[in-house]
C-alpha atoms as one frame of an Amber mdcrd trajectory, in Angstrom:
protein
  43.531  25.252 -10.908  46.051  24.330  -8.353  48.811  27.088 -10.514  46.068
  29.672 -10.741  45.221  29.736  -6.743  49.404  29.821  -6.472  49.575  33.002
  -9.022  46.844  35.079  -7.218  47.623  34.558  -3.892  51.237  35.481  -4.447
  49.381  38.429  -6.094  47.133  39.724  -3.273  50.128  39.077  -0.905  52.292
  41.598  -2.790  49.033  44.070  -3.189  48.204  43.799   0.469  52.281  44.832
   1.655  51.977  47.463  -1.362  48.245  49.076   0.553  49.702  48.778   3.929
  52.159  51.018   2.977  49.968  53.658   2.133  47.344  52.966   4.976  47.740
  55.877   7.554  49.540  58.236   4.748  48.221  61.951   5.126  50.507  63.389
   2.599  48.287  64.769  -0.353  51.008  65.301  -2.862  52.526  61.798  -2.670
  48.808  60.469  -3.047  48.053  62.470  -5.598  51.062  62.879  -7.614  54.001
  61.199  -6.090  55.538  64.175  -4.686  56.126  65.512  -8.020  59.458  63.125
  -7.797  58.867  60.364 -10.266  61.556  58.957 -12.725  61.402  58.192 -16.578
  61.119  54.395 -16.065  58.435  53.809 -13.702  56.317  56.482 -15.496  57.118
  54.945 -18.763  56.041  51.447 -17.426  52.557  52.947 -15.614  51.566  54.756
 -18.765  52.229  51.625 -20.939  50.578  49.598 -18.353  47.587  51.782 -18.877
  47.566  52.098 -22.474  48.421  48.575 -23.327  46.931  47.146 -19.874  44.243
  44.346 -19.516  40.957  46.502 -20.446  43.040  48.058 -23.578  44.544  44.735
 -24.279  41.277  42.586 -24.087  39.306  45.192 -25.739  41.616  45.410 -28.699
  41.756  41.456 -29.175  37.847  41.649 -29.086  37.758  44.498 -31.640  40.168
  42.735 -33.514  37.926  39.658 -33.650  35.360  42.074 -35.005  36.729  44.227
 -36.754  40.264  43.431 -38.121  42.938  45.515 -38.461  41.045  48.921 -38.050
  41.942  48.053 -34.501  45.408  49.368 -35.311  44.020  52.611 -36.292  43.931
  53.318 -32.471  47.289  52.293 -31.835  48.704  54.437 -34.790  46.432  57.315
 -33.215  48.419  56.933 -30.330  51.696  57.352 -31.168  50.847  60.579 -32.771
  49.194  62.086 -29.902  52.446  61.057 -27.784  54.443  62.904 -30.542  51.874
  66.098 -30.002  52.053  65.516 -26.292  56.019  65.667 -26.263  56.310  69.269
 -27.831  53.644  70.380 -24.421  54.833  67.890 -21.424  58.081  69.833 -20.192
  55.713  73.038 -20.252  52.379  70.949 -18.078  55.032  69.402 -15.649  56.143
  72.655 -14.733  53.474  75.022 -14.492  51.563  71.926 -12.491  54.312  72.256
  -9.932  54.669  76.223  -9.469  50.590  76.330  -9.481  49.902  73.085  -7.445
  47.734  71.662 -10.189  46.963  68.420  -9.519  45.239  66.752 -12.691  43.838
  67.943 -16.337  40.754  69.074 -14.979  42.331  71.151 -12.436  44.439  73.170
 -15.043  41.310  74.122 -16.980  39.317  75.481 -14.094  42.862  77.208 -13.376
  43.032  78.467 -16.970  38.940  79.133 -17.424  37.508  80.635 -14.308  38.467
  83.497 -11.938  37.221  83.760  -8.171  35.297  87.012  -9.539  32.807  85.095
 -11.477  31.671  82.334  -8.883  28.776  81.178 -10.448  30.561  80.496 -13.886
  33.822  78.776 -12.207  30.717  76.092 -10.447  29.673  75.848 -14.134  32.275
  75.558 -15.837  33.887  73.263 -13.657  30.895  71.116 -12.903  31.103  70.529
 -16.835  34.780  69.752 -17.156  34.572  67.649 -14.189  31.258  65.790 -14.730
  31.845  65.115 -18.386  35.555  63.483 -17.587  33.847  61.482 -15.098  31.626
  60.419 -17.382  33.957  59.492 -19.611  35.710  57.647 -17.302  32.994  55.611
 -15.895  32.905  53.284 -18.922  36.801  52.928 -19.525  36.819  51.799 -15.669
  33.134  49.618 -16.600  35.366  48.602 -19.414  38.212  46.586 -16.855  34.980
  45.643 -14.973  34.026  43.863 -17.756  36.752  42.103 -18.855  38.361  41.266
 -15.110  34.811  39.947 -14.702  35.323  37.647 -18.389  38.543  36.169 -16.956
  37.118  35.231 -13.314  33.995  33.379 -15.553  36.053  31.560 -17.677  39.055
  30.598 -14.803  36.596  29.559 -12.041  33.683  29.015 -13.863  31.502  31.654
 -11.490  28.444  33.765 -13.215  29.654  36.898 -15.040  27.569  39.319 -12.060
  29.110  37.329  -9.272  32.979  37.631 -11.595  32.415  41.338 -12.008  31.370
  42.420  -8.317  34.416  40.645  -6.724  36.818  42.601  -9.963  35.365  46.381
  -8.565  35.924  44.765  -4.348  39.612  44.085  -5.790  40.133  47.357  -7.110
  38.258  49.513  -5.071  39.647  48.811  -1.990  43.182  48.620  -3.334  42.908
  52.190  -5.240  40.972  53.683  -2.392  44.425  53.175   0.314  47.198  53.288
  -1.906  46.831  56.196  -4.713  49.248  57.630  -7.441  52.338  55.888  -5.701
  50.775  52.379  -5.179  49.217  52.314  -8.768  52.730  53.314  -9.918  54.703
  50.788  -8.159  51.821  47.859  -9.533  51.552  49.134 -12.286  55.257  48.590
 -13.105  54.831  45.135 -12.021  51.866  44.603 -14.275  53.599  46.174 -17.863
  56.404  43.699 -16.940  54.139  40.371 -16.626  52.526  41.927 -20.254  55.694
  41.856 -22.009  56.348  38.334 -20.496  52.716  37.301 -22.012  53.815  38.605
 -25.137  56.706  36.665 -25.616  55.825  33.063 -24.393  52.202  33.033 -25.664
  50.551  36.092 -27.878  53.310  35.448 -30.745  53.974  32.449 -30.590  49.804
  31.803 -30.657  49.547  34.268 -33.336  52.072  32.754 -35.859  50.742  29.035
 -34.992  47.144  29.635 -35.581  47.895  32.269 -38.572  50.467  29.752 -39.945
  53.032  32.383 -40.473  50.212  35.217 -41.146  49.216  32.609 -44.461  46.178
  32.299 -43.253  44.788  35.967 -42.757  43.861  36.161 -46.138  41.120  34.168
 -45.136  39.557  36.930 -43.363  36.824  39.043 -44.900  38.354  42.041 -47.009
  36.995  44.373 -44.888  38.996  43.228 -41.991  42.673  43.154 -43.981  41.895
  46.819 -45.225  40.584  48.019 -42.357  37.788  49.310 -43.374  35.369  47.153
 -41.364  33.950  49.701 -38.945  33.620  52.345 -41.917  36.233  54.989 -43.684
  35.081  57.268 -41.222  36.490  55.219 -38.164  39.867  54.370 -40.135  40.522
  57.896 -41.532  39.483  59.875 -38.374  40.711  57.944 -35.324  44.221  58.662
 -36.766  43.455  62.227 -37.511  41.326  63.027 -34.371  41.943  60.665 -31.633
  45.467  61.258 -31.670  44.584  64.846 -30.319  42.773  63.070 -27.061  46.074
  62.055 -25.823  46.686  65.731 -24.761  43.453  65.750 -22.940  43.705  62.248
 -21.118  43.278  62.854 -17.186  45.641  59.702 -16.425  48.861  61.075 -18.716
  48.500  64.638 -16.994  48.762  62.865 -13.499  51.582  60.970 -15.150  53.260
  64.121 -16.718  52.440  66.107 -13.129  54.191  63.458 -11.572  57.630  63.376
 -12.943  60.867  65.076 -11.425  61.471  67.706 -13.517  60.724  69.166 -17.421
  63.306  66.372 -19.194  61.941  63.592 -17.687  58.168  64.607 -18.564  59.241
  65.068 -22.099  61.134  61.939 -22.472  58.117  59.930 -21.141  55.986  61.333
 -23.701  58.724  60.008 -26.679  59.206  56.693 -25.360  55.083  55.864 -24.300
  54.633  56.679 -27.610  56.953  54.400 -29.364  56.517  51.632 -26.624  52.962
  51.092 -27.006  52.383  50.803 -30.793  53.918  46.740 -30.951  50.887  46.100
 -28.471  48.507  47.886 -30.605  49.562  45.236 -33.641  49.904  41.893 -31.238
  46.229  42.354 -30.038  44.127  42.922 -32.808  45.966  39.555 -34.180  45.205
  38.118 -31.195  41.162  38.235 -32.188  41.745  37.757 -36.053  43.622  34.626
 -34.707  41.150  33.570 -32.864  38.095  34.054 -35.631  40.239  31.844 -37.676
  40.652  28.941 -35.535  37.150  28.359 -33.759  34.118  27.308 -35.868  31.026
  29.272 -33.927  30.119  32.812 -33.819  31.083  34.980 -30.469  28.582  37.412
 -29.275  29.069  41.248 -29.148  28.255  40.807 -25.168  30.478  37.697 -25.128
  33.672  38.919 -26.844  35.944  39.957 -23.925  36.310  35.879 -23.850  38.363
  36.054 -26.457  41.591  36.824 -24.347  40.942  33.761 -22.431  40.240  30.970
 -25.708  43.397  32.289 -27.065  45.243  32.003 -23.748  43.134  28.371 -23.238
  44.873  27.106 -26.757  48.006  28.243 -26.327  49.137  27.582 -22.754  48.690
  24.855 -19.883  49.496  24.757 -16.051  52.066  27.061 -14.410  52.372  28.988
 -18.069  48.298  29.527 -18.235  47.758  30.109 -14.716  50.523  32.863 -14.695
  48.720  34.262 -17.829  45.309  34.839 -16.972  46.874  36.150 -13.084  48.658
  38.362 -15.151  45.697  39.839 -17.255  43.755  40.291 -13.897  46.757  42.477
 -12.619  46.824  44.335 -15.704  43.339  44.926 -15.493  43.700  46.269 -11.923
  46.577  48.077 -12.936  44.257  49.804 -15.552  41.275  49.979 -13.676  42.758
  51.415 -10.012  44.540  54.260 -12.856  40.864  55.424 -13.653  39.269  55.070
 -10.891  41.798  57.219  -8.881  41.595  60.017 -11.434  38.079  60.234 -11.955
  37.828  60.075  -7.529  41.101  62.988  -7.706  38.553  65.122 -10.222  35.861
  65.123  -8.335  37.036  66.074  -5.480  40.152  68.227  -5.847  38.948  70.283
  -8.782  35.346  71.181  -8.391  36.159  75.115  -7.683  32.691  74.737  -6.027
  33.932  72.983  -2.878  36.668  75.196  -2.360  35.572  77.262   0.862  37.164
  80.208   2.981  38.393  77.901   5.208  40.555  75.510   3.399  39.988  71.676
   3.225  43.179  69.690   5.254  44.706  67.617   3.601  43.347  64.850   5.688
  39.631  65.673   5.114  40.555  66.164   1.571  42.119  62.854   1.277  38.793
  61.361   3.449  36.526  62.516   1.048  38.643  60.903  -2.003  38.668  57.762
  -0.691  35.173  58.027  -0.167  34.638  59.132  -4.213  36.583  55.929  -5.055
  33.876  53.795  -3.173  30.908  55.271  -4.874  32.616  55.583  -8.231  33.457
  52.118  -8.410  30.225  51.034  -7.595  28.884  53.153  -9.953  31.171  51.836
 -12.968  30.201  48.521 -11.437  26.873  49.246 -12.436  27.547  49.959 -15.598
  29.621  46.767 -16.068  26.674  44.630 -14.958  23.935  46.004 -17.827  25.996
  46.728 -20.679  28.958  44.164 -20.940  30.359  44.875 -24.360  33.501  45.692
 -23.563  34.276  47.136 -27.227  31.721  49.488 -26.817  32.257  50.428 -23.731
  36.221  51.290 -24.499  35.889  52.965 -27.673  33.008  55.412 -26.402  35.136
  56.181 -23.848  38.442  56.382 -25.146  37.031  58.583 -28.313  34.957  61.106
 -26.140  38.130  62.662 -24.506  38.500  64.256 -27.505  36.468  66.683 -27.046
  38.376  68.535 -24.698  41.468  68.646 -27.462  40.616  71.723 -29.244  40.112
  73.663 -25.591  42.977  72.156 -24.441  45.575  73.125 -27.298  43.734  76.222
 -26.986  44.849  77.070 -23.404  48.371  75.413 -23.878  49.148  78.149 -26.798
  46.973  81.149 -26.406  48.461  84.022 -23.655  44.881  85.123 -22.545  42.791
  82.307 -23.108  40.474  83.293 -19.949  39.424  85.801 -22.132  37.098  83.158
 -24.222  36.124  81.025 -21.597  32.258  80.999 -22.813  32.963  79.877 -26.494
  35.339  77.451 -24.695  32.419  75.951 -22.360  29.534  76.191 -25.322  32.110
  74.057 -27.134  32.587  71.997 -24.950  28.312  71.037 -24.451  27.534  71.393
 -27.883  30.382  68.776 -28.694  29.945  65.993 -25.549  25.745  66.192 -26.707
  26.227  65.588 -30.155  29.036  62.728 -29.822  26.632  61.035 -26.874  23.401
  61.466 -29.461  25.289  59.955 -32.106  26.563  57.216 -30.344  23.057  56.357
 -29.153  21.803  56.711 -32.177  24.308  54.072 -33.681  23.774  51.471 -30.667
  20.278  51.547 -31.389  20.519  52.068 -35.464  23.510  50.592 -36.239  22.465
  50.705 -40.259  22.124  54.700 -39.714  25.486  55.539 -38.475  28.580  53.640
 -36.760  28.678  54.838 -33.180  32.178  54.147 -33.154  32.840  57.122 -35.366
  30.667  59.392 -33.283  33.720  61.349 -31.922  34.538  62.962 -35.197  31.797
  65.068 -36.444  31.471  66.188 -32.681  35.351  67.284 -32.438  34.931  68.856
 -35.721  31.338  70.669 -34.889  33.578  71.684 -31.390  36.226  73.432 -33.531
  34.281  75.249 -35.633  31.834  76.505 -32.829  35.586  77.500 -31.273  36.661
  79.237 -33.863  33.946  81.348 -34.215  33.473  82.153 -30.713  37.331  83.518
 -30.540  36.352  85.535 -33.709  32.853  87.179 -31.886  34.317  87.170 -28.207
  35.599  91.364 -28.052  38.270  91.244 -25.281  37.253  94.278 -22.945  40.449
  97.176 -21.923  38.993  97.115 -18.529  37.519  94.247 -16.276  38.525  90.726
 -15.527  42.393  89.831 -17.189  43.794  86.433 -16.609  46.629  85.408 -18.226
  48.080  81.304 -18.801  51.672  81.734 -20.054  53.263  78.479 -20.269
C-alpha cells in the first residue's frame, strides 16, 4: 500500500504542475488543437495512448477472457483503418487549417450545410453532434468503469464510491488543461504501458500459458475466434476498420499536427504501433481464465487487469502497475471527454450568432460541457458496469459516419446530397442502437456485438441510392469540398 500511495501522489503532483499550466490560458487554438504545431512523436504516443490506453487495454483483457482471440479482430481492424486513414490525413490536416475546422464534426457541418438553409444546418448538425456524443458517452463510461475496477480492487472502496472519485480525477484535469495537457500526459501514459508490457503482461502471459502450451485448453471457439459469432470476426475487420476515418479523437490528432507529412506519417506508424497491444491483451484474459478456478461475471470482468497484475507483480513493481493503468485510463478518458465537450460546443452551427462567441466565452462554456458530460458518462458508469459492452457499442457505432465521411473526403460537390447523407445517417444509428438492445436483452436472437454491420451496410445502400435519386439543380445553392 505504502508503493501505491508513493506512485499516485508522484502522479497528481506531475498532473497538478501539467493543469496549472493551462489555468488562465485564453488561447482557443492551443486548447483545442495545439496551435496546429504538433510533432510526429507526441501525436504518435497520444493516439497509441488512446487506442491501446487503460479503457482499450482493460476492455480487451476482459473480452479476451470472454471471448478469445476474436478480440484481435479489433486490433487487425485497426491497422487497416490507419492504412485507409494515411491515403486522407495530409488532405484533413490541411483543409482543417485553411478553414479553421476544429474536430470531425465540425468538417461535416462545413461540408453538409450552408448558412442559406438554417433550419437544416441546426438539423443536421444537432444529429452529427448528438449522435458522436452519444457515442462517446459510453467509451468515456467505459474508463469510468474500469478506473473505478482498479480503485476497488487497490483500496478495497465500493465500486460507486471507486467510480465517482475516477470522473472528479478526470474531469477536473480535462476541464483546465485541453488538447495540449492530454498530449503531454498522454505521452507519459503510452510510455508507463510499454514499461507494463515488458516487466509483467509477457512475462505473465508465457508463465501462466506455459509457453502458449496451455491455450489449447481453451474452448475451440475461443482459439478460432469465432466465439462472439462469424459475423463479429468477419465484419469488424471488414467494417470497423472504416470507423477509424470517422473517430472524433484521430481528427483532433490529425488537425493538430505541423504540417501534411507529419499527419500522414502519424497515421502509418499508429497503425503499426498499436496492433502488438491488440495481441498482448486478449492473452492477458485467456491467461487469466486458465489459471483461476471460478467463473467472473459479465459486470465483474474489468477485474481481470488487476488478478493478472495481483499474480504477477509485488510492491514497488505492482504499485507502479496499477498507478500506471489509472494514468492510462485518464489519459483515455480526459481524450473523450474533451472531444465530445469540443463537439458540443464548437460545432453546433446552431449557436453560432451574428455576434461572434470570444474565444474566452467559448472556452467558458467548454469547460462547462466537460463538467456535465462527465457526470453524465458517470452515470452511465454507475448502472451499467460491463465494461465490454460498453466499449464495443461504442467503438463499433462510429462507423456509421464512414460511408458519409469517405463520401465528403472524395466527392467535389458533396453538399449537393446532404439529405440522403443525413437519412443515412438516422436510419443507420436507429437500427445499430435497436439491434444492440435487442441482443442485450435477447442475447439467443442476435449478438449485439455485431450490431454495427447490418446498420453500416443498410447506411450504404440507403447512400447509394439517395446519390442516384438526388437531381443536382443548374441554379440554387452550390457548395463545393475540394480536398
Amino acid at each position: 500500500m505504502g508503493w501505491l500511495i508513493f506512485w499516485i501522489a508522484l502522479y497528481l503532483i506531475v498532473i497538478i504542475i501539467l493543469s496549472l499550466r493551462h489555468l488562465n490560458t485564453s488561447d482557443i487554438d492551443q486548447y483545442l488543437v495545439n496551435n496546429r504545431n504538433t510533432k510526429t512523436l507526441p501525436l504518435v504516443f497520444t493516439v497509441l495512448a488512446t487506442f491501446v490506453g487503460g479503457g482499450t487495454s482493460i476492455g480487451l483483457m476482459a473480452l479476451g477472457y470472454e471471448s478469445g482471440f476474436a478480440a484481435v479482430a479489433i486490433g487487425v481492424a485497426y491497422v487497416i483503418g490507419f492504412g485507409i486513414l494515411w491515403k486522407y490525413a495530409g488532405k484533413i490536416r490541411d483543409f482543417g487549417a485553411k478553414k479553421n475546422i476544429y474536430s470531425f464534426p465540425h468538417f461535416l457541418n462545413h461540408t453538409y450545410t450552408s448558412p442559406e438553409e438554417k433550419n437544416f444546418a441546426k438539423i443536421f448538425s444537432a444529429t452529427v453532434s448528438g449522435v458522436n456524443i452519444f457515442i462517446f458517452f459510453f467509451i468515456l463510461a467505459a474508463q469510468f468503469v474500469a478506473m473505478a475496477s482498479l480503485l476497488k480492487f487497490s483500496f478495497e472502496i465500493g465500486y460507486q464510491t471507486a467510480a465517482i472519485i475516477s470522473a472528479i480525477i478526470i474531469i477536473a484535469y480535462t476541464a483546465i488543461a485541453g488538447l495540449s495537457g492530454v498530449i503531454i500526459t498522454d505521452t507519459i501514459q503510452f510510455i508507463a504501458i510499454v514499461i507494463m508490457i515488458v516487466l509483467i503482461f509477457i512475462p505473465g502471459i508465457l508463465t501462466d500459458t506455459e509457453m502458449f502450451s496451455r491455450l489449447g485448453e481453451l474452448p475451440r471457439e475461443m482459439l478460432n475466434g469465432t466465439q462472439l459469432g462469424i459475423v463479429f470476426l468477419v465484419g469488424t475487420p471488414i467494417f470497423l476498420s472504416w470507423s477509424v476515418l470517422a473517430r472524433m479523437d484521430i481528427w483532433q490528432r490529425i488537425l493538430a499536427a505541423k504540417d501534411e507529412k507529419t499527419a500522414r506519417k502519424v497515421s502509418l506508424w499508429s497503425g503499426l504501433g498499436m496492433l502488438p497491444f491488440y495481441i498482448i491483451f486478449p492473452l492477458v484474459g485467456m491467461a487469466v481464465r486458465l489459471v483461476i478456478d471460478y467463473e467472473i461475471s459479465p459486470d465483474e470482468t474489468a477485474g481481470v487487469a488487476y488478478i493478472f497484475i495481483d499474480r504477477h507483480s509485488s510492491g514497488f513493481i505492482m504499485s507502479f502497475a496499477v498507478v500506471g493503468l489509472l494514468s492510462a485510463l485518464m489519459s483515455s478518458g480526459d481524450s473523450f471527454l474533451n472531444i465530445i465537450s469540443i463537439s458540443a460546443v464548437k460545432d453546433f452551427v446552431g449557436w453560432r450568432k451574428k455576434k461572434p462567441v470570444s474565444s474566452a466565452k467559448a472556452h467558458q462554456m467548454i469547460r462547462i460541457a466537460t463538467f456535465v458530460f462527465g457526470i453524465t458518462a458517470l452515470f452511465i458508469a454507475l448502472v451499467f458496469p460491463n465494461i465490454v459492452d460498453l466499449m464495443v457499442v461504442g467503438i463499433s457505432t462510429i462507423t456509421i459516419f464512414a460511408p458519409i465521411t469517405l463520401f465528403a473526403l472524395i466527392k467535389k460537390n458533396a453538399f449537393a446530397y446532404r439529405k440522403a447523407v443525413i437519412i443515412s445517417i438516422l436510419v443507420a444509428f436507429f437500427v445499430n442502437l435497436s439491434l444492440f438492445i435487442l441482443g442485450v436483452y435477447s442475447p439467443e436472437s442476435f449478438n449485439p456485438k455485431s450490431s454495427f454491420v447490418p446498420s453500416i451496410i443498410i447506411e450504404t445502400i440507403i447512400l447509394l441510392i439517395g446519390v442516384k435519386l438526388t437531381k443536382i439543380p443548374k441554379t440554387g445553392i452550390e457548395k463545393a469540398i475540394v480536398l
